[in-house]
N, CA and C atoms as a LAMMPS dump frame, in Angstrom:
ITEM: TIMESTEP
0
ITEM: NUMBER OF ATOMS
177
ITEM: BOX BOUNDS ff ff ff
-5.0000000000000000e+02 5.0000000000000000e+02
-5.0000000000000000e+02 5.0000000000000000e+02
-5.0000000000000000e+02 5.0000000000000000e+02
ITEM: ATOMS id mol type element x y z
1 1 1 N 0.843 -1.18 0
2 1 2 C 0 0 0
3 1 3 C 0.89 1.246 0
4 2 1 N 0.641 1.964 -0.84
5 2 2 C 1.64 3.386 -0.723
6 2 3 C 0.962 4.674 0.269
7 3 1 N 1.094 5.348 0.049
8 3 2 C 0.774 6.567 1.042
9 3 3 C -0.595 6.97 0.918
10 4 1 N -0.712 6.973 -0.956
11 4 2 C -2.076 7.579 -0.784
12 4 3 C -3.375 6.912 -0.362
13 5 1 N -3.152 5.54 -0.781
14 5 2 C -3.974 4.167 -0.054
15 5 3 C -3.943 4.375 1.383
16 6 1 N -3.248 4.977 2.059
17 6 2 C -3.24 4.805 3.197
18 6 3 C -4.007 5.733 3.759
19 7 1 N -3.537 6.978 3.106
20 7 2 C -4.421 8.267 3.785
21 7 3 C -5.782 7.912 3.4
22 8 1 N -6.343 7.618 2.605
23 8 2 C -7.971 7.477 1.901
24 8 3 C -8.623 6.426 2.665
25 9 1 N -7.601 5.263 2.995
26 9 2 C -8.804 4.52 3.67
27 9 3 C -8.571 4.782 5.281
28 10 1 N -7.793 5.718 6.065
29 10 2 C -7.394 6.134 7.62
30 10 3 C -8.889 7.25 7.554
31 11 1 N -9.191 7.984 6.753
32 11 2 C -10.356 9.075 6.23
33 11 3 C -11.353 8.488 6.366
34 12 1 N -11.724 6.853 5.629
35 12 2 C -12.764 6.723 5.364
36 12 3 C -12.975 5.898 7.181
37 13 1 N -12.206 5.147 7.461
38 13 2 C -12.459 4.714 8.565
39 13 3 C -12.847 5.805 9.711
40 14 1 N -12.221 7.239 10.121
41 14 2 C -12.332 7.878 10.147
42 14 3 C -13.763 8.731 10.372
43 15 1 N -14.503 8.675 9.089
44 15 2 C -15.698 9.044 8.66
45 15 3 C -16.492 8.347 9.398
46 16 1 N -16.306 6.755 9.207
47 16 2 C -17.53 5.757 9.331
48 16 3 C -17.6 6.042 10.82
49 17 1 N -16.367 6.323 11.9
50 17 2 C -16.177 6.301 13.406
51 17 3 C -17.376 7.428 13.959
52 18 1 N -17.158 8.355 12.862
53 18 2 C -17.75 9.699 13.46
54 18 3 C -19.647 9.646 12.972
55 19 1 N -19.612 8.723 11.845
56 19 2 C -21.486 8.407 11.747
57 19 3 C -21.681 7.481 12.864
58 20 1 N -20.729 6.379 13.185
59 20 2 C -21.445 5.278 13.888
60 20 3 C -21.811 6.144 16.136
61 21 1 N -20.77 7.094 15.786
62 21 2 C -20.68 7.716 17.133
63 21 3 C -21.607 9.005 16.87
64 22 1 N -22.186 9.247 16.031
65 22 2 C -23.158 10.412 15.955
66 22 3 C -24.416 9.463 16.214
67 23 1 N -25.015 8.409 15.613
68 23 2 C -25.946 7.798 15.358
69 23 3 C -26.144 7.041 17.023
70 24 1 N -25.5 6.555 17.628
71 24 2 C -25.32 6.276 18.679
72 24 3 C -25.892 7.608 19.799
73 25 1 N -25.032 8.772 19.629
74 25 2 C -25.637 9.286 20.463
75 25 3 C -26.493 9.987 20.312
76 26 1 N -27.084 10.039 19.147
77 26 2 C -28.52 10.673 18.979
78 26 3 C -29.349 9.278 19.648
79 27 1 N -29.074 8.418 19.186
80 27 2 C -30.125 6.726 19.722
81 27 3 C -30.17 7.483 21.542
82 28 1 N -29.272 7.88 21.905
83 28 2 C -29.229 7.614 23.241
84 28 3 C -29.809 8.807 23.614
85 29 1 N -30.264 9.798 23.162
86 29 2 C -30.282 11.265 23.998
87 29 3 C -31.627 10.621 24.523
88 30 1 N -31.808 11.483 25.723
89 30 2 C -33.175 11.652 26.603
90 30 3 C -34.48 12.873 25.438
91 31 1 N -35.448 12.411 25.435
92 31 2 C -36.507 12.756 25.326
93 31 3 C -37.185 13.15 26.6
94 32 1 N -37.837 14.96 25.827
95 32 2 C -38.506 15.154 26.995
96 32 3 C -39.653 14.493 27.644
97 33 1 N -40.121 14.393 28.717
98 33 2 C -41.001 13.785 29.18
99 33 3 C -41.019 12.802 29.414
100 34 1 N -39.627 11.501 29.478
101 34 2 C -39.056 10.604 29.791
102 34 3 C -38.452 10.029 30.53
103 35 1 N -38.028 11.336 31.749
104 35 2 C -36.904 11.175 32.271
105 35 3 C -37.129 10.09 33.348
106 36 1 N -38.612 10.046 33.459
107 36 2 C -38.718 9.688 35.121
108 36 3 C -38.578 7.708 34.497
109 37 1 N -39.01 7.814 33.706
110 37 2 C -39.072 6.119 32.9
111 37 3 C -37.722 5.682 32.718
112 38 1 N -36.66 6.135 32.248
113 38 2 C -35.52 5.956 31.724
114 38 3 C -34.825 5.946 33.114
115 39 1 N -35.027 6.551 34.497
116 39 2 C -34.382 6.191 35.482
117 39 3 C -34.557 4.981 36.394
118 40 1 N -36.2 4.259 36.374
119 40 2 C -36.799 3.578 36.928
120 40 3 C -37.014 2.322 36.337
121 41 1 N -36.487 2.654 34.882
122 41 2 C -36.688 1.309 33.786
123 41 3 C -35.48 0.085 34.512
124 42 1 N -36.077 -1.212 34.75
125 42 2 C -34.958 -2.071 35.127
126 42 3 C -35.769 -3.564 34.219
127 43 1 N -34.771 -4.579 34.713
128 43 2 C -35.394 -5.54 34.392
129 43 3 C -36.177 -6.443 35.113
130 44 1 N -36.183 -5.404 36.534
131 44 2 C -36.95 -6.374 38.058
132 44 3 C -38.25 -5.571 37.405
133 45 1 N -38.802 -6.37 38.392
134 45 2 C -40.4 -6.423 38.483
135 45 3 C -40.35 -4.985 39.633
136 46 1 N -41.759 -3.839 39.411
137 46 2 C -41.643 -2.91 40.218
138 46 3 C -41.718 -3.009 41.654
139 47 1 N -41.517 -4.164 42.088
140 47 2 C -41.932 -4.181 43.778
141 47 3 C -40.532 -3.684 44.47
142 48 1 N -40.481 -2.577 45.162
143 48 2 C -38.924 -2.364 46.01
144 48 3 C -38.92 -2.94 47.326
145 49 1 N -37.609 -3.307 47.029
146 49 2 C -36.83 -3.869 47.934
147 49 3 C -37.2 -4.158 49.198
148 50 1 N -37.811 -3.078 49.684
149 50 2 C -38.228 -2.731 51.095
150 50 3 C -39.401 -3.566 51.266
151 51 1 N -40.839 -3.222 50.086
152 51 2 C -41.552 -4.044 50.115
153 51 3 C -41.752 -5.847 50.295
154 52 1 N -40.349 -6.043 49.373
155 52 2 C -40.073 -8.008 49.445
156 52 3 C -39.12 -8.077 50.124
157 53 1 N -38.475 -7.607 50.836
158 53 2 C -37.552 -8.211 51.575
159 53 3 C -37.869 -8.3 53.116
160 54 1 N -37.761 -9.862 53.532
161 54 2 C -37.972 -9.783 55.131
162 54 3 C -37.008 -10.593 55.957
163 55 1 N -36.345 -9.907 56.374
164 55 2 C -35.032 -10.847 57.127
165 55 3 C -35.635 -11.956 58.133
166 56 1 N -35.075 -13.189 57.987
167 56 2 C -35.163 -14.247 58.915
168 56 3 C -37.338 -14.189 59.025
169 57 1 N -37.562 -14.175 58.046
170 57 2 C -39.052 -14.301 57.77
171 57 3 C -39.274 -15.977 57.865
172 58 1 N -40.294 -16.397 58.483
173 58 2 C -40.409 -18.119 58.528
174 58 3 C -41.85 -18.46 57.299
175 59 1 N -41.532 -17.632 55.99
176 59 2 C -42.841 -17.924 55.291
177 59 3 C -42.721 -19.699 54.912
């Protein structure tokens, strides 16, 4: 590969870094009116902690 092969495809890689990291963080920005969902979103079920947990419980 000579120089100019080199510079053209360091550019294009380059390029693709800066769509795949634009596209990404547009995917990720917060929407208004979301915020409270996007903090509370998990993969548990909504019952907290406090509610199910009972130390040395004899159920």
């Amino acid at each position: 590969m000579d120089k100019n092969q080199i510079l053209v495809f360091s550019a294009v890689v380059a390029v693709l870094a800066v769509r795949l990291y634009m596209k990404y963080k547009k995917k990720d920005k917060i929407k208004p009116g979301s915020e409270a969902k996007s903090s509370a979103s998990t993969d548990f079920p909504s019952i907290s902690k406090d509610e199910e947990y009972e130390p040395y419980s004899k159920k």
